[in-house]
C-alpha positions as CSV (number, residue, x, y, z in Angstrom):
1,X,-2.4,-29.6,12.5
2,X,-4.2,-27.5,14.7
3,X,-3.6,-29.2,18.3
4,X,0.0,-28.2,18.7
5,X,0.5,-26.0,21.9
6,X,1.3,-23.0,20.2
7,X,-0.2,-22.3,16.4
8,X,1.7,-20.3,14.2
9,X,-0.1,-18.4,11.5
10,X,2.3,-16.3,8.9
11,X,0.1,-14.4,6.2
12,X,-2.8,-17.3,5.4
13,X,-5.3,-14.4,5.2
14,X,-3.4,-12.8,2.3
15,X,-4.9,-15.7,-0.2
16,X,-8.1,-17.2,-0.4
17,X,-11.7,-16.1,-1.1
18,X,-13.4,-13.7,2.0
19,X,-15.3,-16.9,3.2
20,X,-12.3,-18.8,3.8
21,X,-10.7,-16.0,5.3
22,X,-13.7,-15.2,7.9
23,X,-13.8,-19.3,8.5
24,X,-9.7,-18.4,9.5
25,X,-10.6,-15.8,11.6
26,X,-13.4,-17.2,13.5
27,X,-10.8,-20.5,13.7
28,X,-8.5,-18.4,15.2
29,X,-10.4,-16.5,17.5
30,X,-11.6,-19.5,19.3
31,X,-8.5,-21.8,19.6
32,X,-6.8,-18.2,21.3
33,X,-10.1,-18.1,23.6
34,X,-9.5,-21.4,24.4
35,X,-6.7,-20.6,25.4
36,X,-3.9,-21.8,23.0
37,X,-1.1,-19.7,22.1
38,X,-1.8,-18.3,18.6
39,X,0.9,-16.4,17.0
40,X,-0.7,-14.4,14.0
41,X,2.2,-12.6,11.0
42,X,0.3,-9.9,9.4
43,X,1.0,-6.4,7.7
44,X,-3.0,-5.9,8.0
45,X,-3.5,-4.3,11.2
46,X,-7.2,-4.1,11.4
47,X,-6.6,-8.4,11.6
48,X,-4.4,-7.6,14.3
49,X,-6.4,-5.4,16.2
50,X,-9.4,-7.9,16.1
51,X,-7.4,-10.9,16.9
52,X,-4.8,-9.9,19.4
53,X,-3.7,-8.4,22.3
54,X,0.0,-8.8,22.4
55,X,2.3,-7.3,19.6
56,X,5.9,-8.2,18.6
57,X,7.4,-5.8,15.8
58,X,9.7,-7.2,13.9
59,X,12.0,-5.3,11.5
60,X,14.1,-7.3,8.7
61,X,13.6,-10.2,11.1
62,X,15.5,-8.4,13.9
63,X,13.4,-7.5,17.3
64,X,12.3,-4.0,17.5
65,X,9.3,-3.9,20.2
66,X,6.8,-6.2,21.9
67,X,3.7,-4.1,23.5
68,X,0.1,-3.4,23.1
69,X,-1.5,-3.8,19.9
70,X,-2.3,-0.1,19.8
71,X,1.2,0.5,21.0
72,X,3.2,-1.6,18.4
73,X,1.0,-0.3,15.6
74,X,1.9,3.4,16.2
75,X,5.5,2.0,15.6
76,X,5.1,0.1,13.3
77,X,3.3,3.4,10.9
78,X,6.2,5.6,12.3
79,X,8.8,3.2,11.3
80,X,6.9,3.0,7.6
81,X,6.8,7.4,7.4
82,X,10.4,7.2,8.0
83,X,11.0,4.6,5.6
84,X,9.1,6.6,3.0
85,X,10.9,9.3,3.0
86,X,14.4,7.7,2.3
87,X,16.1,8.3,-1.6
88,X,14.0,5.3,-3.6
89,X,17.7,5.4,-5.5
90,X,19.1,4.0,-2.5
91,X,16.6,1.7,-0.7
92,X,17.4,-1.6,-0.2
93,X,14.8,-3.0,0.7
94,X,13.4,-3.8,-2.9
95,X,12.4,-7.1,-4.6
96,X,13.4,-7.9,-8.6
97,X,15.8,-8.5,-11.1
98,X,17.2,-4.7,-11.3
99,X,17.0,-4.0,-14.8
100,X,14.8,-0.8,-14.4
101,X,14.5,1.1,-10.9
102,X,11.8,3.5,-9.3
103,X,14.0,6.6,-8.5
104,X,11.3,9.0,-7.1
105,X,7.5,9.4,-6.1
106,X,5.8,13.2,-6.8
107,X,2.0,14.1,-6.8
108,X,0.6,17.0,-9.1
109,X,-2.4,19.2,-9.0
110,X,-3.5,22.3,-10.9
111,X,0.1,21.5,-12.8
112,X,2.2,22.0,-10.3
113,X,4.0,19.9,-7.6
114,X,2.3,19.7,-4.5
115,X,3.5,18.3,-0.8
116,X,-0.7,17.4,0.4
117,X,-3.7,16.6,-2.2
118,X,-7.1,17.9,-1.6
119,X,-9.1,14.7,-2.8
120,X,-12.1,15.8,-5.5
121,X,-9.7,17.1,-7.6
122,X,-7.1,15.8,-10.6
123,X,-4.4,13.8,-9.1
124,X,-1.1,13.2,-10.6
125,X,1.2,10.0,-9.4
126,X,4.4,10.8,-11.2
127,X,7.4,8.2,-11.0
128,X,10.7,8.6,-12.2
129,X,12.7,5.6,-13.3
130,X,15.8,4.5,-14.2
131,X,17.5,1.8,-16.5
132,X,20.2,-0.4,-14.9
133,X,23.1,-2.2,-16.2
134,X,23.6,-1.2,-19.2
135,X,20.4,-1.6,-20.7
136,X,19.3,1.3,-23.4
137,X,15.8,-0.5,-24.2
138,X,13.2,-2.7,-22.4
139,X,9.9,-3.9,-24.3
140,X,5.9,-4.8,-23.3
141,X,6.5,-2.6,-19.6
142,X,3.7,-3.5,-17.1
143,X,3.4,-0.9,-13.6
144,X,1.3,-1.2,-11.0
145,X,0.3,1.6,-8.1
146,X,-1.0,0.1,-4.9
147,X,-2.4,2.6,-2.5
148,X,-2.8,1.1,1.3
149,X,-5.1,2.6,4.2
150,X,-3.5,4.0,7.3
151,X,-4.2,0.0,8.8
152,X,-2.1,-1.3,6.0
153,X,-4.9,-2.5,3.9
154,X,-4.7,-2.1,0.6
155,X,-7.4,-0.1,-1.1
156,X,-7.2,0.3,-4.6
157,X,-4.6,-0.7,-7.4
158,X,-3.4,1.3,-10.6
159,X,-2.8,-0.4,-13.0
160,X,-1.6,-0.2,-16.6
161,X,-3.1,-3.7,-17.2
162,X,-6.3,-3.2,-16.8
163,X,-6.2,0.1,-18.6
164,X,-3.9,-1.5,-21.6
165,X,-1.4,0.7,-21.5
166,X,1.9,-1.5,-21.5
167,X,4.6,0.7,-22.5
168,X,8.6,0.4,-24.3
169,X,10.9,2.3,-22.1
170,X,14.0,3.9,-24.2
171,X,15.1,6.8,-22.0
172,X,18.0,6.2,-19.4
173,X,15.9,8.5,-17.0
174,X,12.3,8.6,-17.5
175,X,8.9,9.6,-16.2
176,X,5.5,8.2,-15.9
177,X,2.8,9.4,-15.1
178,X,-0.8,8.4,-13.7
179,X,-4.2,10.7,-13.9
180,X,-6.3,10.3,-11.0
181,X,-9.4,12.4,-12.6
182,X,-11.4,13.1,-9.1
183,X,-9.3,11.5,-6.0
184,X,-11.7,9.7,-3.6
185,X,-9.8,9.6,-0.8
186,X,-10.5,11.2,2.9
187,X,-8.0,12.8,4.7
188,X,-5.3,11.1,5.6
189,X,-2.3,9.4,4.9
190,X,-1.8,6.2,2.4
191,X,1.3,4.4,1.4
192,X,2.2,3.7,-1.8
193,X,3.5,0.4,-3.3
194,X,5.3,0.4,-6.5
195,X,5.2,-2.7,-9.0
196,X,7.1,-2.5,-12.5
197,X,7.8,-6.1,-14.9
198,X,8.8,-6.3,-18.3
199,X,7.1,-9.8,-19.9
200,X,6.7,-11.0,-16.7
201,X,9.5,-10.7,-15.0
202,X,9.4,-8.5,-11.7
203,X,12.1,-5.7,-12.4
204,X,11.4,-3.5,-9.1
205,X,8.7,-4.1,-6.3
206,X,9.0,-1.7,-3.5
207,X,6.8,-1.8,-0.5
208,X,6.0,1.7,0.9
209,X,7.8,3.8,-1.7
210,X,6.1,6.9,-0.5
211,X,3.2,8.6,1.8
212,X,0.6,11.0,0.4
213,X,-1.1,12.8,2.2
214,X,-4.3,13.6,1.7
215,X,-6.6,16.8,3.0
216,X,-10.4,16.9,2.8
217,X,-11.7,19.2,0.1
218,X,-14.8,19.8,-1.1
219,X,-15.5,16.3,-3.0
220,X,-19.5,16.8,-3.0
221,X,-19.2,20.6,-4.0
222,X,-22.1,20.9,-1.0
223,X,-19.7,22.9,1.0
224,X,-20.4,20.6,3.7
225,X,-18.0,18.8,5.6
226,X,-18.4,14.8,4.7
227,X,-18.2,12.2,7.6
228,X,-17.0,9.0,6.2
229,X,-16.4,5.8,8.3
230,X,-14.1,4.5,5.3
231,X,-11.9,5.3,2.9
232,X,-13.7,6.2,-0.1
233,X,-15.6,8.7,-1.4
234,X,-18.4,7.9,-4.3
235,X,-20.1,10.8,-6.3
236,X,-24.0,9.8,-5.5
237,X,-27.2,11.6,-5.2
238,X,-30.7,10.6,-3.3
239,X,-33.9,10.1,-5.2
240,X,-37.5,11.2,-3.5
């Protein structure tokens, strides 16, 4: 399968263990040095970066811009900000069966509603939902938070399975909530992915629901600027 002239690659890197993934990669690499065509599909952009050096942008399979890689990302982000900050109510580009919808993205601190979020500090993700066609009730609820990087990785989940917390929805309108107790993130800004099923059936998946934004506080309470190379910041201490 791999001797064709041109070798097209759409999301393999998205499954698999990080072995078979770097064996992909390095496969990759060398069949492009080679000099095959290799046409990679990826919403990672740090794959991108390492593996190519032309960029197409597609958007809802219609061309938008072929470029740079560095060129194409920029675009790609700025197309995602703008997408963010649409109504959730009316976006269509959503995957499930409709019976409950994400209406709204909000982020708390010190009680109160807040545009930026100093990480080190409480965190509230707050999302607002509503109940579709006609239903009043909907049982054993299941959400899911994903927070991505600025290359479109995906960092960290939320999620109210691993913290057994399924829930009954029985409001038209409601609100849930998630407690971030000390939010280790450096500055920057993340998108959010929004995930809801009720017994395991996807109601609403959205893809870039929101962006927060996040400034750099004083996580270590050292009063001195951190320098991170990643994304995370871990409470930790040194031992003479």
């Amino acid at each position: 399968h791999l001797e064709s002239e041109i070798l097209l690659v759409d999301e393999v890197l998205a499954v698999g263990d990080a072995e078979f993934q770097k064996k992909c990669l390095g496969k990759m690499d060398s069949l492009a040095k080679s000099g095959r065509t290799v046409i990679f599909v990826s919403h990672n952009m740090d794959q991108i970066k390492k593996l190519c050096t032309k960029s197409i942008f597609l958007e809802s399979g219609k061309f938008i811009q072929l470029g740079p890689v560095e060129d194409i990302i920029k675009t790609y982000f700025s197309n995602i900000y703008k997408i963010s900050k649409k109504s959730l109510a009316n976006r269509k580009d959503r995957k499930g069966n409709g019976e409950v919808r994400f209406s709204s993205v909000k982020y708390f601190q010190e009680n109160k509603e807040v545009s930026r979020v100093l990480n080190g500090k409480e965190t509230i993700i707050e999302v607002e939902y509503m109940l579709m066609n006609g239903i009043e009730k909907l049982n054993n609820i299941d959400i899911t938070i994903a927070i991505n990087n600025s290359s479109g990785q995906q960092i960290t989940l939320l999620s109210s399975i691993s913290t057994n917390n399924s829930v009954t929805l029985s409001k038209k309108r409601g609100k849930i909530r998630v407690v971030i107790f000390k939010l280790p993130l450096v500055g920057g800004d993340y998108s959010i992915t929004l995930f809801m099923e009720s017994n395991k059936n996807i109601c609403d998946w959205i893809q870039n629901s929101s962006t927060m934004k996040v400034v750099g506080g004083n996580f270590f309470k050292s009063g001195v600027e951190h320098r991170s190379q990643g994304d995370i910041l871990m409470s930790h201490s040194f031992i003479y």
